[in-house]
C-alpha positions in Angstrom: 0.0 0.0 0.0 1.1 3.6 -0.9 -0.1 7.0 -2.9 -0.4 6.8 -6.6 -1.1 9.8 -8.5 -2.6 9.3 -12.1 -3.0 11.7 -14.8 -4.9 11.7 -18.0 -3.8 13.9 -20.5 -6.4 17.0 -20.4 -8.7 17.2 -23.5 -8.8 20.2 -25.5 -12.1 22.0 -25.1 -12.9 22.5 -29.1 -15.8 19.9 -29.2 -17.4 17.4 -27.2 -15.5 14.2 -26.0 -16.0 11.0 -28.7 -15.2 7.5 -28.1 -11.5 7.8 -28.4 -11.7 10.3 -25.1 -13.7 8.0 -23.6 -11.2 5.1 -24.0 -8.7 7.3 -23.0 -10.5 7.6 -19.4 -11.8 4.4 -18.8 -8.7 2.8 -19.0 -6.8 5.5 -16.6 -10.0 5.1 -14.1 -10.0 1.0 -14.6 -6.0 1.3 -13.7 -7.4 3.9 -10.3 -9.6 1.8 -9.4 -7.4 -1.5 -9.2 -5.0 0.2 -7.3 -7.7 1.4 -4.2 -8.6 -2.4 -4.6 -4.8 -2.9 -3.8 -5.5 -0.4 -1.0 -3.6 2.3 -2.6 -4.7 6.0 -1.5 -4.7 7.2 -5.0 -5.3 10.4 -6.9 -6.6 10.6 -10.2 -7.0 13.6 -12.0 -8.3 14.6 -15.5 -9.2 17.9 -17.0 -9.6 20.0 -19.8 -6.9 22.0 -22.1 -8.8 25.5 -22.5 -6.6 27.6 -24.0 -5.4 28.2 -27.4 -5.8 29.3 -31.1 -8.1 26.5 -32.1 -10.5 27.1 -29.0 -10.5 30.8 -29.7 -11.5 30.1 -33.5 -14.1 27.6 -32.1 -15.5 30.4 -29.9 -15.3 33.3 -32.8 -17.1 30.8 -35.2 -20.4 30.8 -32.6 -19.8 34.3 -31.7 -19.3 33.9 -28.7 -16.7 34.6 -25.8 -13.8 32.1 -25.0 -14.7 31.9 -21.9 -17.9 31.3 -21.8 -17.6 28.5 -24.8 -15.2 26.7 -22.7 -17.7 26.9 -19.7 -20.2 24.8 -21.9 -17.9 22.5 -23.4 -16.4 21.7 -19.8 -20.2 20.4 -18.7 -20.1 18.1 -21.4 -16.7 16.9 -20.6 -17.8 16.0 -17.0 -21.4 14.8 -18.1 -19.6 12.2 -20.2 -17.0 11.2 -17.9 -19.8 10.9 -15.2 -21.9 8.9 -17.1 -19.3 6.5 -17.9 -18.6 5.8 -13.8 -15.4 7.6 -14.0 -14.1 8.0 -10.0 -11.9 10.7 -10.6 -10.6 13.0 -7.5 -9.8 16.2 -9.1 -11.1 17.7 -12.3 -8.0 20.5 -13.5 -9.1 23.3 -15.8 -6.4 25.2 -17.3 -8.3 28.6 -16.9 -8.8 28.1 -13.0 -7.4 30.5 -11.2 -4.8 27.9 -9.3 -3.5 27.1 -12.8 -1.4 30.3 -14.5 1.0 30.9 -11.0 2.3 27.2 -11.7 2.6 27.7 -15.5 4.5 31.2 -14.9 6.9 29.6 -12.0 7.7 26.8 -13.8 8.5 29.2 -17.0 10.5 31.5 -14.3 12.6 28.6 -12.8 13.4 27.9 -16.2 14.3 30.7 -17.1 16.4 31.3 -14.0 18.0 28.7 -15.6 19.1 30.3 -18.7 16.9 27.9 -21.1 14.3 30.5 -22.1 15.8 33.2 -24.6 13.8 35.6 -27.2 14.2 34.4 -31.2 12.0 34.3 -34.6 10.5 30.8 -35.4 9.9 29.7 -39.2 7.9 26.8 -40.1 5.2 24.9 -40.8 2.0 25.1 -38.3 -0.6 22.5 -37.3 -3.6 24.3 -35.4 -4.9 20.6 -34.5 -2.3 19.9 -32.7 -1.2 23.6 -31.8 2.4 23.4 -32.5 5.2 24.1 -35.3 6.0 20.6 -37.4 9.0 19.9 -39.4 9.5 18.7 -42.6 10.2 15.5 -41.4 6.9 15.0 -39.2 4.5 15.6 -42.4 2.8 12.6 -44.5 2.5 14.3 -47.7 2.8 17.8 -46.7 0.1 17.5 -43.6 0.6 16.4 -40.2 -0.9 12.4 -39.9 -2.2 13.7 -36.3 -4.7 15.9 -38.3 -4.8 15.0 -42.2 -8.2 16.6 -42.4 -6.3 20.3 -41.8 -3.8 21.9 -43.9 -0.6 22.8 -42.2 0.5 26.7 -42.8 3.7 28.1 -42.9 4.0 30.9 -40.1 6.9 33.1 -38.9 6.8 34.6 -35.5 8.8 36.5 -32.9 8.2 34.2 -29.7 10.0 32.8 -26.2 12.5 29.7 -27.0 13.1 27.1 -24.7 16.2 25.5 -25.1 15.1 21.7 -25.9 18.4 21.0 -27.4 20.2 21.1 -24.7 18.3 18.0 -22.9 18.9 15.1 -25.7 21.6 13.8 -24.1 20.1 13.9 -20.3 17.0 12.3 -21.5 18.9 9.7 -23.3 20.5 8.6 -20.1 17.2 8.7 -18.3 15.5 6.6 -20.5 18.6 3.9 -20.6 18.4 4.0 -16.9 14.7 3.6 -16.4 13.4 2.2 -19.6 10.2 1.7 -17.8 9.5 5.3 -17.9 8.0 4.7 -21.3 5.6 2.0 -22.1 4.6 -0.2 -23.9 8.0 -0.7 -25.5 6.6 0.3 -28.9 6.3 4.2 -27.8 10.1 3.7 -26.0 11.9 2.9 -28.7 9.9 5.5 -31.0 11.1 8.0 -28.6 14.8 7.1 -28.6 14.6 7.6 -32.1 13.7 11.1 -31.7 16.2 11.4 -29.4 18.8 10.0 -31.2 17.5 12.1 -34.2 18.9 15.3 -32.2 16.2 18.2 -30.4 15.3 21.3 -32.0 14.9 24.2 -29.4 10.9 25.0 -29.9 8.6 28.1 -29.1 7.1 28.6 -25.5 5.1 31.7 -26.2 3.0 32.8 -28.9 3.1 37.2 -29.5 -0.3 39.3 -29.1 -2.0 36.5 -28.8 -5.5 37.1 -27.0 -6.3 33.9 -25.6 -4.3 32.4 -23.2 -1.7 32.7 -20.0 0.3 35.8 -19.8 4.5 35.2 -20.1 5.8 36.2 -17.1 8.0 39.5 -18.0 6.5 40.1 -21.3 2.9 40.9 -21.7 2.8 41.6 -25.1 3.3 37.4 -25.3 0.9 34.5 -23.9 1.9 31.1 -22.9 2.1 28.6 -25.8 -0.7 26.6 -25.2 1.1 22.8 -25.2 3.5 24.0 -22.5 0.0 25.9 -20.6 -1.8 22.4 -20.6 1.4 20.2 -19.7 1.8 22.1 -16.8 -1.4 21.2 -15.6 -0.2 17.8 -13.5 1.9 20.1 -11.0 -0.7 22.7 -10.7 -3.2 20.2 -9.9 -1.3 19.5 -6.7 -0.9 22.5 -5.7 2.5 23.4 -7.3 4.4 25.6 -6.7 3.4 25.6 -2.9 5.5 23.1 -1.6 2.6 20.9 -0.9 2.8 19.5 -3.8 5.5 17.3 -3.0 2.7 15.3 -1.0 1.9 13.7 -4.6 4.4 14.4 -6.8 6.0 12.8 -8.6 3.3 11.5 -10.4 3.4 7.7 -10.6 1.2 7.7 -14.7 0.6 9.9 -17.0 -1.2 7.9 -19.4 -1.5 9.4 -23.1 -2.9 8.4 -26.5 0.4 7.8 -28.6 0.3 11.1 -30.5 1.6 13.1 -27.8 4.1 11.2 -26.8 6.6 13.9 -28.3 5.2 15.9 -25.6 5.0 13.6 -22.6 8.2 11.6 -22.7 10.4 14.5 -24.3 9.4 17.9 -23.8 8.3 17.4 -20.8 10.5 15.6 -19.1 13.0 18.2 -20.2 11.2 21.0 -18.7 11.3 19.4 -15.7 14.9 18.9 -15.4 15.5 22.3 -16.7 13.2 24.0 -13.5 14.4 21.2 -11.3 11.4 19.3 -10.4 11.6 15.4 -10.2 10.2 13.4 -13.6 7.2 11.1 -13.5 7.7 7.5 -12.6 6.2 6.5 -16.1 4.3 7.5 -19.1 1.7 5.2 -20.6 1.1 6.0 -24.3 -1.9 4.1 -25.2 -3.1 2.9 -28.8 -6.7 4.7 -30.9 -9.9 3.6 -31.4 -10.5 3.2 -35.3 -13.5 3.1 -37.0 -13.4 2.0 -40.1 -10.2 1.9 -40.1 -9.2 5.2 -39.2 -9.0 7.1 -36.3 -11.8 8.4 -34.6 -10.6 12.3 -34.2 -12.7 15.9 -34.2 -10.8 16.7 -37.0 -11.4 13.7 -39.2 -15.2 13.7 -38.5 -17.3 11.4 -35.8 -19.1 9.0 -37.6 -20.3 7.6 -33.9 -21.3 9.6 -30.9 -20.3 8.4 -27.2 -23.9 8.8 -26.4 -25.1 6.6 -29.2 -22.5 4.4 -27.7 -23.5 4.4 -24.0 -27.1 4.2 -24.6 -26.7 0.9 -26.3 -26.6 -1.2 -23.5 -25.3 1.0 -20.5 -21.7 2.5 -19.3 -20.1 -0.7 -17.9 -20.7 -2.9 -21.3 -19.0 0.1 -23.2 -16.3 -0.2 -20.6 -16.1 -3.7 -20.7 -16.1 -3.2 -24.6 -13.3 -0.8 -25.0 -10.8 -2.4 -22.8 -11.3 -5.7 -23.9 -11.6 -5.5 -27.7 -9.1 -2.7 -28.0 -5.5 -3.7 -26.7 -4.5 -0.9 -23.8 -0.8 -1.4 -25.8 -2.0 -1.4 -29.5 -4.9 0.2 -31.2 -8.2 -1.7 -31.8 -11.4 -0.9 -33.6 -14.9 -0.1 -32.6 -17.9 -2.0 -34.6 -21.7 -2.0 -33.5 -21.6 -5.5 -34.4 -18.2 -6.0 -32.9 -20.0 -4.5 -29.9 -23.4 -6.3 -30.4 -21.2 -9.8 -30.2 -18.8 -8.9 -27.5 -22.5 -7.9 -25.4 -24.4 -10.8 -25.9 -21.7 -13.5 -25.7 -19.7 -12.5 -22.8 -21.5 -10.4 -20.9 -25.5 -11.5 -21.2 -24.9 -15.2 -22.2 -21.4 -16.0 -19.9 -21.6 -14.0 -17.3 -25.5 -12.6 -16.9 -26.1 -16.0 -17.1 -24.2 -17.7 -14.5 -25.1 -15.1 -12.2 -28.7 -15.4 -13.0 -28.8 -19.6 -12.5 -26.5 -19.5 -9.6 -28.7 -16.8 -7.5 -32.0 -18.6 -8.7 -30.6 -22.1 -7.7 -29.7 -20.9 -4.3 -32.8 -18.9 -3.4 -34.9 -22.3 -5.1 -32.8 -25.2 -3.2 -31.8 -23.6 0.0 -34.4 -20.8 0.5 -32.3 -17.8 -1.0 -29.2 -19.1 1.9 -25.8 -19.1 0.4 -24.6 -22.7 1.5 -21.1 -22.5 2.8 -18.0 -24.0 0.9 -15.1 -23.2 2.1 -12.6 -25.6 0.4 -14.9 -26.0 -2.9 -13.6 -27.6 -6.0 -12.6 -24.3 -7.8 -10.3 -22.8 -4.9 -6.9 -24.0 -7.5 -8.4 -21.9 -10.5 -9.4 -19.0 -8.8 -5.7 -18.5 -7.3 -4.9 -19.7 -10.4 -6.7 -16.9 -12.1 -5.7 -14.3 -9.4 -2.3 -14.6 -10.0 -2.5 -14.1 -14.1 -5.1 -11.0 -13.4 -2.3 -9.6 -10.6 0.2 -10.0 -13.4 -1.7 -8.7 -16.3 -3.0 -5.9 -14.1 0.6 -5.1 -12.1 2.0 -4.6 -15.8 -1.1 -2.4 -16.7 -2.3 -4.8 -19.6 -6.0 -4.1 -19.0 -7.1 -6.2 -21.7 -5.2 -9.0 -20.5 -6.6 -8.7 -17.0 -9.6 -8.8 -18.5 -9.5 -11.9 -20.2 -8.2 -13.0 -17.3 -11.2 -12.7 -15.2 -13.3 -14.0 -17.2 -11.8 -17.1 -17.2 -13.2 -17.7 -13.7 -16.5 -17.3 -15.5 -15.6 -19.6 -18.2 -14.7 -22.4 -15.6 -18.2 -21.4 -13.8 -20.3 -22.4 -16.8 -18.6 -25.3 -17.4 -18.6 -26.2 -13.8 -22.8 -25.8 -13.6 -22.9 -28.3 -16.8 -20.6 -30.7 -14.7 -22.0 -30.6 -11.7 -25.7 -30.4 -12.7 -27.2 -29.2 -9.5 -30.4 -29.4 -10.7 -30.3 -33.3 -10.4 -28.1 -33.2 -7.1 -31.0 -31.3 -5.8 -33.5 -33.9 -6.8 -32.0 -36.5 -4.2 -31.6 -35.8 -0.6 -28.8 -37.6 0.0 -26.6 -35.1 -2.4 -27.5 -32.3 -0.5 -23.8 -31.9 1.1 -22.7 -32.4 -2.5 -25.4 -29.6 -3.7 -24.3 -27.0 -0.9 -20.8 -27.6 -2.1 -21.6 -27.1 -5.6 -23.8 -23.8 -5.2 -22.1 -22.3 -2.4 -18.7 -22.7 -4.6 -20.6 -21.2 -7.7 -21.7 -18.1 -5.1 -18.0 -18.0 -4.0 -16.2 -17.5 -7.5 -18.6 -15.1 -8.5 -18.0 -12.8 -5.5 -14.4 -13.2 -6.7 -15.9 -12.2 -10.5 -17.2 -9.0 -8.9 -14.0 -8.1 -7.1 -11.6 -8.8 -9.9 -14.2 -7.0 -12.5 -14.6 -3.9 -10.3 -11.8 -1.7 -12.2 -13.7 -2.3 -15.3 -17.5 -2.2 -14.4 -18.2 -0.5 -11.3 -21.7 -0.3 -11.5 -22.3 -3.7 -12.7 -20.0 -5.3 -9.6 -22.0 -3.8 -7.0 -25.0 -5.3 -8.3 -23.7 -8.6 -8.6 -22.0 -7.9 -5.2 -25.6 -7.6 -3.6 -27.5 -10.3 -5.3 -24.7 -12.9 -4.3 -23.7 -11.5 -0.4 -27.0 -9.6 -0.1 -24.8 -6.6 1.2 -25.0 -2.8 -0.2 -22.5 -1.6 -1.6 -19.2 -2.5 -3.8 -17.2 -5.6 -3.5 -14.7 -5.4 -1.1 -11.1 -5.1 -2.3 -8.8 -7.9 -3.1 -7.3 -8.5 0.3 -10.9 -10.6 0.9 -10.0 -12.7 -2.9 -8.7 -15.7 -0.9 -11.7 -16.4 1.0 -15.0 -13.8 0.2 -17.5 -14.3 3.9 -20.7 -14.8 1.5 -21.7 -18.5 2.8 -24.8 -17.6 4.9 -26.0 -14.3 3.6 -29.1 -14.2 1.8 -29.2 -13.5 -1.8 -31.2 -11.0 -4.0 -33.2 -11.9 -6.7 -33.4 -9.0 -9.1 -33.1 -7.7 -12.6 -31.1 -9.9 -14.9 -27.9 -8.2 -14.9 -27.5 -8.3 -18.8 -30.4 -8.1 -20.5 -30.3 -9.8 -24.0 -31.2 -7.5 -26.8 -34.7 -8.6 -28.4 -32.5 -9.5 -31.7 -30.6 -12.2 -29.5 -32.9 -13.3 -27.2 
């Protein structure tokens, strides 16, 4: 047990949040969450990026003011992220008031440190993603971030930091801590860069109405990427010294086009004002449709409503983080999604839940039979040992898959066992307690294992097998879960089948 502080990059406040956001965020709460199972005291922060020249535009185009545009499209950010169960602990907007002072000390350490100088910057601009590209970085002549947008070529007078002086610094950090970048995929891409040589890069954008004023210069704001990085010190309280209570953070967990950002520039600004790096960055895989990625700029062909109101929150969770590799990227289908429903989720695990509860409120009155050495202990440690694993390494998908192999060995089990002829003779009733009470055992052990992935779904399978309120305990109760004697709940089927499928 110890603190872990968890970021999510901040989302940028143009339009609403789409599936690939959403993916984003379940996966950093899913990862939350199994930590407080662990008995972590954890902190988990997301947020929006509100600043900026493609906000600004956004706001001019529906005439009205910045702030109040960002103001609306925060409540849609938060409605989403509510909807979808996620337990985060602090939401960080980059136009709060505690916000600017740790943008404009960090700048000022910096400086202090002679790695902020004045200069003229030349080059080609991608408003998507906010920043100067070079020639390099383009997929014939746009940036592959944001092919829908044409790159322009822009000249300004603005704020350097001096990037190039850090190459060799990170290249030593990441050969002594590879692990600061994952999966491996993203760590060797970023070596590359490295490797490639840094180019010193803007930090302030000139008479510029939008944004965080440059400490020393008004006639300059903040450039927005280093505004919105800045956001996982001010969120705890930096630069008061209390920050140091979380800090360093132990994730930052990214989609895999920042990475640039997260694992480079970053970093470097941190050594450069002197504040100790992050522990680790994961840089997640997309969402596709189609094929391509979902983005704002490309077009959503698929709303996260639409995809919500389907069949719930917790099957789009379940969805996303099993069907789409936390390490790779993975597409989104409605059928993909209509399969994925009925097959694991109504027909596996609805329905063992659904027989098992039935069977013991028919056979022993709604009381859980006690089974304390049943015939599935060896697969459930079994099983807890892959899921700690998968889950320790942060492969969400394979911790997953992992649980669900308890339900897999529960169905087949019921087939075995047959309790339904066990119950018909009176002299099998031992053998009948043993098999429903083990049945209600591994599927309080389903409920605790699935809890990063479907909160809402694990409490109610929680109460209907232990007849308690509230969630499933945490995993220090895996090797033996007290539900033998409690009385179970009949209720609502926990997945219901779609009329197609039923």
């Amino acid at each position: 047990m110890g603190k872990f502080y968890i970021t999510t990059a901040i989302d940028y406040c143009n339009a609403e949040p789409h599936l690939g956001h959403a993916f984003e965020k379940v996966g950093a709460d899913a990862i939350a969450r199994y930590h407080r199972l662990l008995g972590d005291d954890v902190r988990f922060v997301t947020g929006t990026d509100e600043h900026g020249q493609t906000v600004l535009q956004a706001a001019q185009e529906r005439g009205v003011d910045p702030q109040q545009f960002v103001d609306r499209m925060v409540e849609h950010f938060r409605r989403a992220w509510d909807r979808l169960g996620i337990a985060y602990d602090d939401f960080i907007r980059t136009t709060e008031p505690r916000h600017a002072p740790a943008v404009q000390a960090l700048l000022r350490r910096m400086a202090d440190n002679g790695d902020i100088t004045p200069g003229v910057y030349e080059g080609h601009y991608c408003v998507g993603c906010e920043a100067f590209k070079q020639e390099k970085d383009l997929v014939n002549g746009r940036c592959p971030e944001h092919p829908g947008r044409e790159v322009t070529w822009t000249r300004e007078e603005n704020y350097f930091f001096r990037l190039s002086r850090y190459r060799d610094p990170l290249l030593r950090w990441l050969d002594e801590r590879p692990e600061f970048v994952e999966p491996e995929i993203r760590r060797n891409e970023v070596r590359n860069v490295l490797l490639e040589g840094l180019q010193d890069i803007s930090v302030s954008r000139a008479r510029f109405p939008w944004g965080i004023a440059f400490p020393g210069d008004r006639d300059h704001t903040v450039y927005v990427w280093f505004d919105a990085l800045t956001n996982y010190l001010s969120a705890v309280g930096y630069p008061d010294e209390r920050y140091r209570e979380w800090w360093p953070a132990d994730l930052h967990v990214v989609g895999k086009g920042i990475t640039r950002f997260h694992c480079i520039v970053w970093p470097a600004m941190l050594l450069s004002a002197g504040v100790e790096l992050p522990r680790r960055v994961w840089a997640h895989g997309y969402v596709t449709w189609g094929g391509t990625k979902l983005s704002k700029s490309a077009g959503v062909v698929i709303t996260l409503d639409s995809a919500i109101d389907r069949y719930g929150p917790d099957p789009l969770r379940y969805f996303l983080l099993r069907e789409v590799p936390w390490d790779g990227d993975g597409a989104f289908s409605w059928a993909r999604f209509d399969e994925r429903y009925v097959a694991d989720l109504a027909n596996d695990l609805g329905n063992l839940a659904n027989r098992t509860v039935n069977m013991i409120q028919r056979y022993r009155h709604g009381f859980t039979p006690r089974a304390s050495a049943d015939a599935l202990e060896h697969v459930a440690f079994e099983v807890l040992e892959r899921y700690r694993s998968a889950m320790d390494a942060d492969l969400l998908h394979e911790g997953l898959a992992a649980s669900f192999r308890l339900v897999d060995v529960g169905n087949a089990f019921v087939e075995e066992s047959a309790p339904w002829n066990l119950a018909k003779e009176p002299s099998h009733a031992a053998k009948l307690d043993e098999v429903i009470g083990g049945l209600a055992r591994l599927l309080a052990r389903v409920a605790i294992l699935l809890t990063p992935f479907m909160p809402s779904k694990t409490q109610e399978l929680w109460t209907a097998i232990s007849g308690r309120e509230g969630p499933p305990p945490d995993l220090g109760t895996y090797g033996d879960p007290d539900v033998g004697g409690g009385r179970v709940r009949v209720g609502p089927v926990l997945f219901p089948k779609p009329p197609s499928a039923a």
